[in-house]
N, C-alpha and C positions, 0 to 999 in steps of 0.2 A: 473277543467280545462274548460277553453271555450269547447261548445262544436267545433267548424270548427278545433280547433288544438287536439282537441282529433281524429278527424275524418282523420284527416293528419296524424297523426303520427299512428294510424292504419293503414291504406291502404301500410303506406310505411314502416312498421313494424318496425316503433323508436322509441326512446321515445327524446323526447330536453329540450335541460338542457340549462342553461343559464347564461354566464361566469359572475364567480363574482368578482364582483368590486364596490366600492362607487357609480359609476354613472348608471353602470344599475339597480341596486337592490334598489336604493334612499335613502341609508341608511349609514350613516356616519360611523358607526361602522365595517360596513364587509369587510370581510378580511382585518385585520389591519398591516397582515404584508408586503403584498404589497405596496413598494415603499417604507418602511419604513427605514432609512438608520443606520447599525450597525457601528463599528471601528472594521479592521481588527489587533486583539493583535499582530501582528508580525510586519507589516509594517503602520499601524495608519492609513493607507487607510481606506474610505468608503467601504461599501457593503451591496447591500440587498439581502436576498432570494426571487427574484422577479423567480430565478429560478426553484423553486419548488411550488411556489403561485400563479406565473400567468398564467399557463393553465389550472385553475380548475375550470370546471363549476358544475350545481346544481340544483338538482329539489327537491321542498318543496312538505313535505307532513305535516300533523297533527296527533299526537295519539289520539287526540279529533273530536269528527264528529259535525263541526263548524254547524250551522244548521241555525242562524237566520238568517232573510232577509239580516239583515245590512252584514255578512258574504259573501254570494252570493254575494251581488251586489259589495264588495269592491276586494272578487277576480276575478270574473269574468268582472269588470269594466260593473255589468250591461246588459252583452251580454249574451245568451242562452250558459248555462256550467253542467256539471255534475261533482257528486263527485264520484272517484273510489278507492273503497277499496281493501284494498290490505295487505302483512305483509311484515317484514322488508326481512325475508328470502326467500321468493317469489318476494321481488324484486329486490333481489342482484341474485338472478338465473334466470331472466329476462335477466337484463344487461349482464352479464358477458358470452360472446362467447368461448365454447372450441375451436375455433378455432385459438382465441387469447392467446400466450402462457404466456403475463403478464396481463391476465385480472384481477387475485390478487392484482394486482400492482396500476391498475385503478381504481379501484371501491372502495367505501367503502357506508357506513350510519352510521348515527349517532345523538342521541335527543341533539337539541340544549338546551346550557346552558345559562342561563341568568344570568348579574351583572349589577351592575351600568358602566358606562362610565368611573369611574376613576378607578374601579377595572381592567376593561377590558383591557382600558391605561399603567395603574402598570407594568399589566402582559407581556404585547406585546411591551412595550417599555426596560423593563426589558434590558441593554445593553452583557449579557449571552447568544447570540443569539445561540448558540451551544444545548441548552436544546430544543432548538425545533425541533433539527432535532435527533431525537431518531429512535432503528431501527424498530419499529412497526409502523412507520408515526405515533403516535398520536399527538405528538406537532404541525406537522405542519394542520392538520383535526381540529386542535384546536381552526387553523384560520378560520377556514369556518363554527364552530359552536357554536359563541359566539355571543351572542345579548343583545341588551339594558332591561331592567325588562320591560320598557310600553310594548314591546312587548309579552311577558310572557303567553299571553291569546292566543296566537297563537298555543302555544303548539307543535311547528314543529322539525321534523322529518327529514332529510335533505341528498338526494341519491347524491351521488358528483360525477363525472367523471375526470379525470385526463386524459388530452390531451396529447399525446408523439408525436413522429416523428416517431415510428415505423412503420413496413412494415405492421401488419391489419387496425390501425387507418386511416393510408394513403389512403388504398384502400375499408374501412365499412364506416366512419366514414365523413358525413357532415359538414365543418364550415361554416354556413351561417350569415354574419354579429357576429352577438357577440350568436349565438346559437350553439349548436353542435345536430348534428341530430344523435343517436348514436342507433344502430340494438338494437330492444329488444321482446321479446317475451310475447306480451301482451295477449298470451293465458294463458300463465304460470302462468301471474300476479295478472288476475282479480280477485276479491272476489267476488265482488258487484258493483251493479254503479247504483245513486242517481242522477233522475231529476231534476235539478232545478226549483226556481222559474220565471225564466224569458223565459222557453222555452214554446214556443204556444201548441195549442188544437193538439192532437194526438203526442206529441215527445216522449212520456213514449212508446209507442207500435213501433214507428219509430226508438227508440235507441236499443231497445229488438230485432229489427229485423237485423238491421245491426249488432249490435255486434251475430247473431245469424250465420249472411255471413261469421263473420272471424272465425266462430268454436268455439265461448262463449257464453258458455249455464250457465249466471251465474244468480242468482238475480236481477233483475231490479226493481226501486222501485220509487215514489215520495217522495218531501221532501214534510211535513206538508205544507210548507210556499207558497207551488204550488198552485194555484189556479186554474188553467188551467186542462180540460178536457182531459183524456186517454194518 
């Protein structure tokens, strides 16, 4: 994570996920079933489930601790970031507010899977549109964790949020532009948190200290790739 939106989204105790779609995510493949038009078998009408696809947003993670320079600088676009560790089940108890009585409902993770584009295509164009909507959600999570194989090395890991209308999201839950700023308990969550190499002389003892104001007393470390003093 850069670190200034890590440092934001501590202070204001969220975490922000980022709605997916082809044009923020820059990748032709996600979520394929947005926008995607079926036949309704009773009256031959069109129809998409654009109503269960398009209020889900998403934050990557990796089961791999991505470590080379070229890693840092292509997630962090280059700016001063850490990596923070974390597990799948510490950060679905993160997210999910008791105070929210369908946070079940919201939340989910899940390892993305990787195919080729025509496998991907097969699947989601498939005109059975009814297989996706099973009552465990997996078919429609299905769409948000499918990717191209060049991506494969990525190895991600993928926290989803599901936007509703309800009376907690209304009044916890931020939509800023195409972000959703969403309550989360980043005491819960931490493992560890990993200096990059673009952050200056002294940020390894300046990230130890402020994560130490919010109440995390976790690991702090440098990557190899740092070069940078303390």
């Amino acid at each position: 994570m850069e670190l200034q939106y890590f440092r934001e989204d501590l202070s204001r105790k969220c975490l922000t996920y980022t709605k997916i779609d082809k044009s923020n995510w820059g990748d032709s493949s996600e979520n394929p079933l947005l926008d995607r038009e079926f036949k309704d078998v009773v009256t031959g009408a069109p129809l998409t489930l654009n109503g269960v696809v398009a209020s889900v947003y998403g934050s990557c993670w990796s089961a791999t601790a991505l470590d080379a320079q070229s890693d840092w600088a292509i997630f962090s676009r280059r700016n001063p970031s850490v990596r923070v560790q974390s597990t799948p089940r510490k950060l679905l108890d993160a997210a999910m507010s008791r105070g929210n009585e369908f946070y079940m409902l919201q939340h989910v993770i899940g390892k993305m899977q990787y195919a080729t584009d025509a496998e991907i295509e097969a699947h989601f164009s498939d005109q059975n549109w009814e297989k996706h909507l099973d009552s465990l959600g997996q078919g429609i999570a299905a769409s948000f964790l499918r990717l191209n194989n060049n991506l494969s090395s990525e190895d991600e890991v993928r926290l989803l949020y599901d936007h509703t209308d309800g009376a907690w999201p209304k009044s916890n839950v931020r939509i800023v532009d195409r972000f959703a700023k969403v309550p989360f308990d980043w005491l819960a969550a931490v493992n560890g948190v990993v200096v990059g190499p673009f952050v200056s002389d002294g940020g390894e003892a300046i990230v130890r200290s402020e994560l130490q104001g919010f109440g995390i007393n976790c690991a702090v470390s440098s990557s190899p790739t740092r070069t940078s003093v303390g």
